[in-house]
Every structure is written in structure tokens, then in C-alpha cells.
N, C-alpha and C positions, 0 to 999 in steps of 0.2 A: 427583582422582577424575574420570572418563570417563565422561559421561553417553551412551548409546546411544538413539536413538529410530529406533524400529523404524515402517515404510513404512505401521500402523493408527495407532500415536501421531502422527505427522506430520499425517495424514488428519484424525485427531478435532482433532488443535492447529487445522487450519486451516479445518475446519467451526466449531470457538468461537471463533476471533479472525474468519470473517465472519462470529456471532452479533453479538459486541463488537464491532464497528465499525460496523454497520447501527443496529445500539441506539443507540448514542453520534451517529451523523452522520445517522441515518433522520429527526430531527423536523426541526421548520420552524427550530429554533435550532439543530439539529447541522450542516442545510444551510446556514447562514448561515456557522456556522464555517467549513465545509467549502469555502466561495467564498471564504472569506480565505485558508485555507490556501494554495489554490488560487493565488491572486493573489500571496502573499507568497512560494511556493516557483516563484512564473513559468513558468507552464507556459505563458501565452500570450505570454512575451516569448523573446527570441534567447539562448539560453542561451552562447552562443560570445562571448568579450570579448578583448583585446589579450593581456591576461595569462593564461597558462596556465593559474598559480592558480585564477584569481579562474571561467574555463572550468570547471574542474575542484567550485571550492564550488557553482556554479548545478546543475551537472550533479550534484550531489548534495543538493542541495535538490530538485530534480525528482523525482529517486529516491525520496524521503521520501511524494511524493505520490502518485507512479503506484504507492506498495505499497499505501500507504490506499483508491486505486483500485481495483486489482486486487483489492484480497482483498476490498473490497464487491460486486464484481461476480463473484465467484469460481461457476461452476455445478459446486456439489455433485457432479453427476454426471458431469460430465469428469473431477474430480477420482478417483473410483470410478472407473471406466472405465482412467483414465489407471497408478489405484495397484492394480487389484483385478485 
């Protein structure tokens, strides 16, 4: 079965997941997490290595972070704007 999510479900999905991410990462201990993650997915080291692979895991460890990024910093009304 083919779930469809239609351009308001998407909208509301990503107005709740940055409710849930600010709740979860908004206190003084979710911040705390939030610089580990931070540090353990390397955003501030060279994500480029001899091995393609190993290129390839960093640069999706990054990824992991810059969503939990993104979607806390996400303004509601671009999003409107951008879907409405």
C-alpha cells in the first residue's frame, strides 16, 4: 500500500517534527546533546578521507545533523509561502 502525502500533510509533518526537535534539543541538556551530536557527526572536521567509503559514511553522518538543523531552524513561513 502507497501512502500519498498531499503539499498541507507535508507542511503540518514539518511544522510537528520542528515542534519535536526544539522540545527535545531547546533545553540546557538537549543543547548539550545537541554539541555532541554535533561533534560526533563532524561538522567541524574535513569530511573528505583517502577512502571513498569511509568520504561517503562522514558525509552522511553530516547529513544526519544538518536535518536536525534544518528543521530547528525551519521559518514556518517560508515554508507557507514556499507550499501555499
Amino acid at each position: 500500500m502507497t501512502t500519498t502525502r498531499t503539499l498541507e500533510d507535508h507542511r503540518l509533518h514539518k511544522i510537528n517534527m520542528k515542534a519535536a526537535f526544539n522540545s527535545v534539543f531547546g533545553s540546557p541538556v538537549g543543547g548539550d546533546v545537541l554539541q555532541d551530536l554535533r561533534d560526533f557527526c563532524g561538522m567541524d572536521a574535513d569530511a573528505f578521507a583517502d577512502n571513498p567509503e569511509r568520504t561517503a559514511y562522514n558525509l552522511g553522518m553530516r547529513r544526519v545533523f544538518l536535518y536536525i538543523q534544518q528543521t530547528m531552524d525551519l521559518k514556518i513561513e517560508e515554508l507557507q509561502r514556499k507550499e501555499g
